[in-house]
C-alpha positions in Angstrom: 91.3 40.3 -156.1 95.1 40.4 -155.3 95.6 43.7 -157.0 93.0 45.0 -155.1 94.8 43.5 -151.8 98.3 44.3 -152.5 96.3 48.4 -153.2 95.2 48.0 -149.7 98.2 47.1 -148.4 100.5 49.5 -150.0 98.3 52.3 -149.1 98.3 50.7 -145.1 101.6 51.0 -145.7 101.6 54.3 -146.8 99.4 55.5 -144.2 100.8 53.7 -141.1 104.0 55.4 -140.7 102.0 59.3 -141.0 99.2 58.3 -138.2 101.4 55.3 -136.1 103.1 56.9 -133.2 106.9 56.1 -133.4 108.5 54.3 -129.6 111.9 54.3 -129.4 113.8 52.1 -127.5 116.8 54.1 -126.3 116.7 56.3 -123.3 119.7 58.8 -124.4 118.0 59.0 -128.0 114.4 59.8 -126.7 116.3 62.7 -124.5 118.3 64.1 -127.6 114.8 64.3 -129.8 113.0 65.2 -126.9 115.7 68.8 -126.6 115.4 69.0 -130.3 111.8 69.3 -130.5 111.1 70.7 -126.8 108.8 67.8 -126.0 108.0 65.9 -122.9 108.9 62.3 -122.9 106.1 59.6 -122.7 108.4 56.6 -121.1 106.3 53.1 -120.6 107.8 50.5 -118.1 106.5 47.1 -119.8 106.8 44.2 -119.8 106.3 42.2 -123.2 106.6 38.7 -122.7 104.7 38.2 -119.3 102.9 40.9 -118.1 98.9 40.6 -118.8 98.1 44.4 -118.1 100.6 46.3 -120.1 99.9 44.2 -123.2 96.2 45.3 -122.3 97.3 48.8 -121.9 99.2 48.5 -125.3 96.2 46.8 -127.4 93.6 49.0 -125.6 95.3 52.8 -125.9 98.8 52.9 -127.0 97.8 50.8 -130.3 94.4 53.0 -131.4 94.1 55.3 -133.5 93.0 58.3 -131.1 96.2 57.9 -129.1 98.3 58.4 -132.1 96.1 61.5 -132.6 96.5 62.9 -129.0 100.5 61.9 -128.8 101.4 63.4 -132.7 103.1 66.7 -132.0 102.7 66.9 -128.4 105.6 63.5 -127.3 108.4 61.3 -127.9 107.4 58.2 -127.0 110.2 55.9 -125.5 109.5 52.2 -124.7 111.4 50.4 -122.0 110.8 46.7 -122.0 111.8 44.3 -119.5 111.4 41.0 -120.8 111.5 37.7 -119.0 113.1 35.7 -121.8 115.6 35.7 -124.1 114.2 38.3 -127.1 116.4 41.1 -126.0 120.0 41.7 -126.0 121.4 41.3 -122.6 122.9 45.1 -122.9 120.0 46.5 -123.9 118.1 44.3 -120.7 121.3 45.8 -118.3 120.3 49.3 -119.3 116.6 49.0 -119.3 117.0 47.5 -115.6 119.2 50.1 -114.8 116.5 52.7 -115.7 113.7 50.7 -113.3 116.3 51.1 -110.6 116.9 54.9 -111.6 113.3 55.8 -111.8 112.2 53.3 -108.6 109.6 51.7 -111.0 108.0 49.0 -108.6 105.0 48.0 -110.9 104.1 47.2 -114.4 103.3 48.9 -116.1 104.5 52.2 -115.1 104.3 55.2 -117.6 106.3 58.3 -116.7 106.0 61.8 -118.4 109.7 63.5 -118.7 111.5 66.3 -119.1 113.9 66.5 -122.2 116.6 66.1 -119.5 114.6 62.8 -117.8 112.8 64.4 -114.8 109.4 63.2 -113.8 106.5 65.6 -114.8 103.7 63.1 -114.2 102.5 59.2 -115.2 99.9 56.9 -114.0 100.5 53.1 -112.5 98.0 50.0 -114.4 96.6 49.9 -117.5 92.6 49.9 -115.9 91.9 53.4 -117.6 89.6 55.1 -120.0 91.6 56.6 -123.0 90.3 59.4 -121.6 91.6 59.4 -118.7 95.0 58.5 -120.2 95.3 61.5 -121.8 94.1 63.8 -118.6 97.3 62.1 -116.8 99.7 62.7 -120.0 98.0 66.5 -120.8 98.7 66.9 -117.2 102.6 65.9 -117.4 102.7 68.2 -120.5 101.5 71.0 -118.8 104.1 70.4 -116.1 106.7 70.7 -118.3 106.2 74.7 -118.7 106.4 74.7 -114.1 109.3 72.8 -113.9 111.0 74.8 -116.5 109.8 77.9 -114.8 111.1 76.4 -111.3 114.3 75.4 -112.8 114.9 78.7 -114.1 114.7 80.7 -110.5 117.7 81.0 -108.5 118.6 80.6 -104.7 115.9 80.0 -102.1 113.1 81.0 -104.5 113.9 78.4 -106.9 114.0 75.7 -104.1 111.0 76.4 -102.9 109.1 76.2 -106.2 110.8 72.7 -106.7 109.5 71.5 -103.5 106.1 72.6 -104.6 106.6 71.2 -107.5 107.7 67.7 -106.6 104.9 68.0 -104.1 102.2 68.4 -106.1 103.3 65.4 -108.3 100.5 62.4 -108.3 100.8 59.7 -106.1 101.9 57.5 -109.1 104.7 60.0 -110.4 106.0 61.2 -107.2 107.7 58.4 -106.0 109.5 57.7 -109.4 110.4 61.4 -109.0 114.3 60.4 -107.5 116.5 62.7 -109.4 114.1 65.4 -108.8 114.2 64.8 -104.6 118.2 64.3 -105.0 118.2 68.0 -106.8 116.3 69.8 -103.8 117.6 67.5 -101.4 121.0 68.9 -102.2 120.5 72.4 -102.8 119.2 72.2 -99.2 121.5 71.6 -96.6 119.9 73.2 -94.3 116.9 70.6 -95.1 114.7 73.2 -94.5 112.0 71.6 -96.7 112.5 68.6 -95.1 113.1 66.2 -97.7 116.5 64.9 -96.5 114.8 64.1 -93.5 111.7 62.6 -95.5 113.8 60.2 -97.3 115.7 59.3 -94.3 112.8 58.0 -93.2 112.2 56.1 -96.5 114.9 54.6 -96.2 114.8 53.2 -92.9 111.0 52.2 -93.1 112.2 50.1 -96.3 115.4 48.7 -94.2 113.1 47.1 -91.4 110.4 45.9 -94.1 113.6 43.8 -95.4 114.6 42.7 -91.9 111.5 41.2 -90.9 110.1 40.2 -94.3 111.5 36.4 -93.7 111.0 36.6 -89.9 107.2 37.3 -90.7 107.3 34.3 -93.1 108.6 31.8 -91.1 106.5 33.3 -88.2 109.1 33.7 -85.8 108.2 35.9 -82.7 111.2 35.4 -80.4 113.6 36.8 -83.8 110.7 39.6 -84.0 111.1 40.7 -81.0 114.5 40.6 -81.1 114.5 42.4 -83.8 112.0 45.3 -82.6 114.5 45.7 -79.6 117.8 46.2 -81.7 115.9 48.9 -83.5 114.1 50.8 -81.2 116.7 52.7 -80.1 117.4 54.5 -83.5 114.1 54.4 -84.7 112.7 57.4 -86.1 108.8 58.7 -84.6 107.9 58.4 -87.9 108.0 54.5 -88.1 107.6 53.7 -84.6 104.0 52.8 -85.1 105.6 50.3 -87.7 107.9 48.9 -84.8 104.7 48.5 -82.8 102.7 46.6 -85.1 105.8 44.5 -85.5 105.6 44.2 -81.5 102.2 43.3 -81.9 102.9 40.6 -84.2 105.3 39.1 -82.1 102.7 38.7 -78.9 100.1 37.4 -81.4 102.3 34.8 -82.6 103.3 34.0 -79.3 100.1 33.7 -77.8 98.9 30.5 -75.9 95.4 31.7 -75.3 92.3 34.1 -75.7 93.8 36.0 -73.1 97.4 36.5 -73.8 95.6 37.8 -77.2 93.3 40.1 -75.5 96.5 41.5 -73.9 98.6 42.3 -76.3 95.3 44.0 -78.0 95.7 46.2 -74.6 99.8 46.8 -74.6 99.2 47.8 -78.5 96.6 50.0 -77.9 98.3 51.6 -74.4 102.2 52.0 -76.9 100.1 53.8 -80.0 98.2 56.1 -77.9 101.3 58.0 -76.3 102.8 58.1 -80.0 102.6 61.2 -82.0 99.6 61.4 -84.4 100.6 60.6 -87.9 98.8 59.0 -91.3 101.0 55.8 -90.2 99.8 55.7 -87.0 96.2 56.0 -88.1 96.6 53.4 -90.9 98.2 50.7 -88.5 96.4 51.7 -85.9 92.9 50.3 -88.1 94.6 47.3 -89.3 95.6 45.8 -85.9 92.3 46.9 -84.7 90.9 45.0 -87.5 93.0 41.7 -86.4 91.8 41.7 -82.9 88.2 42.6 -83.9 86.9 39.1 -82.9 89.4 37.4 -80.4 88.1 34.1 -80.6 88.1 34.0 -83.9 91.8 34.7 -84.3 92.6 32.4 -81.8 91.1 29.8 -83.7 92.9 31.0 -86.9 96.3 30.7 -84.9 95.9 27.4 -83.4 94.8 26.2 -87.0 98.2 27.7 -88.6 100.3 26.3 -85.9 98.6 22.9 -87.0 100.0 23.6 -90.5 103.2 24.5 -89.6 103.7 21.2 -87.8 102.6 19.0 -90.5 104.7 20.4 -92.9 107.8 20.2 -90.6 106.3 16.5 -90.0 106.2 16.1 -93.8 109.5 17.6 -94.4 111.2 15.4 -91.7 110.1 11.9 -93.5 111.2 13.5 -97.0 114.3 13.7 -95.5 114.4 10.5 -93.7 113.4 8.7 -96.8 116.2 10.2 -98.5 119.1 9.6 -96.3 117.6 5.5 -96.5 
């Protein structure tokens, strides 16, 4: 019996490291390999110790047999783990952060395909896929490769515009992790005549006021709101106005002392968005305020009953700290 086990295990062992897909760990290595072999890069944002859907995503594709198959010959796999504990060295953790910065990587897991050189060619967000349809999104990023290269290797205005189509036609989950690829068009265009200077300016700005009033819309503050709304409406770009009117809105809703002060700041909202340019943001804010005031009464209700809240924790707070100070 034990010679027969320790067969089976030397022949695992054997077998393992011919069919096991290989990860590496270090982003400058995976590039190097990557050039040598001209193969795209298979990066996977994870985390190791704490999140429930990339150990799924591990134990459910990137650990079976038929992903080994697909990946053999066609990647270099490169694993980027962001533990919560202590299990990695904290230089190793500073550079693996560094890279979720680099790449904007805003969920887990992420999995990027790259260039040798580290620019996005596709990915996919979650772990909630079929193995086929795993390998769709990484054949996909493979297939990229040959466009960008091609793109890459055009000169002047003809190789700018082939970026921009390029970056373009990314999927939603890739695009945004696209950065270096955005800061290459963006400047080889100073003219910004594709636009995506101006694109990101907007970005940019539509992330500043989410930070701004993130707290404000916490502590439900309308007076601060709106103070906020009129410090930035002069600067505002069209493109996130309809964001500064829904943070208007807001404001009047939290302000509200009755059904009718509700019904009209459903009326101001929908008099401001109709004179604004149409847009995607403007239609998708436009539904969700239309949404909140779809039953008046009812929302009163649900204000008055979070006003309520508010004032018996502040009532609650007050005689923790009065029993304190005794």
């Amino acid at each position: 019996m034990f010679e027969k086990a320790f067969t089976l295990a030397a022949l695992a062992a054997l077998v393992c490291p011919a069919l096991c897909a290989e990860w590496l760990t270090d982003f400058e290595a995976a590039k190097q390999k990557a050039a040598a072999e001209h193969k795209p890069i298979i990066m996977d944002f994870t985390g190791s110790d704490w999140c429930g859907a990339c150990m799924h995503l591990h134990s459910t594709v990137f650990e079976k047999p038929e992903f080994d198959a697909f990946v053999k010959d066609r990647f270099v796999l490169l694993e980027i783990d962001c533990p919560h504990g202590d299990k990695m060295p904290k230089a190793e953790k500073a550079r693996n952060e560094a890279l979720v910065t680099r790449y904007a990587v805003h969920a887990f897991p992420t999995v990027l395909v790259l260039s040798p050189n580290g620019d996005v060619t596709g990915g996919f967000l979650g772990s909630g896929f079929s193995m086929d349809k795993i390998q769709q999104e990484l054949q996909q990023g493979l297939d990229n490769l040959a466009k960008l290269e091609h793109a890459q290797s055009l000169t002047g205005q003809e190789k700018l515009k082939a970026l921009g189509e390029f970056y373009n036609a990314l999927n939603n989950d890739a695009r945004p992790c696209a950065v270096s690829l955005e800061e290459q068009i963006i400047q080889a265009d100073p003219q910004d005549t594709l636009g995506f200077g101006h694109r990101r300016a907007v970005e940019r700005q539509r992330s500043d006021i989410k930070k701004r009033t993130l707290m404000l819309m916490q502590w439900r503050d309308p007076q601060r709101i709106m103070a906020v709304v009129r410090e930035l409406q002069p600067t505002v770009m069209p493109e996130n106005l309809p964001m500064l009117m829904e943070l208007k809105t807001t404001a009047s809703v939290l302000a509200a002392q009755s059904e009718d002060d509700l019904i009209k700041a459903r009326d101001a909202m929908r008099a401001e968005m109709a004179v604004l340019p149409d847009s995607p943001e403007k239609t998708d804010i436009a539904k969700r305020l239309d949404a909140t005031f779809s039953d008046i009464h009812h929302l009163y209700l649900q204000l008055q009953a979070t006003r309520a809240r508010q004032a018996e924790l502040e009532r609650m707070t007050e005689e923790a700290i009065e029993k304190q100070k005794q």
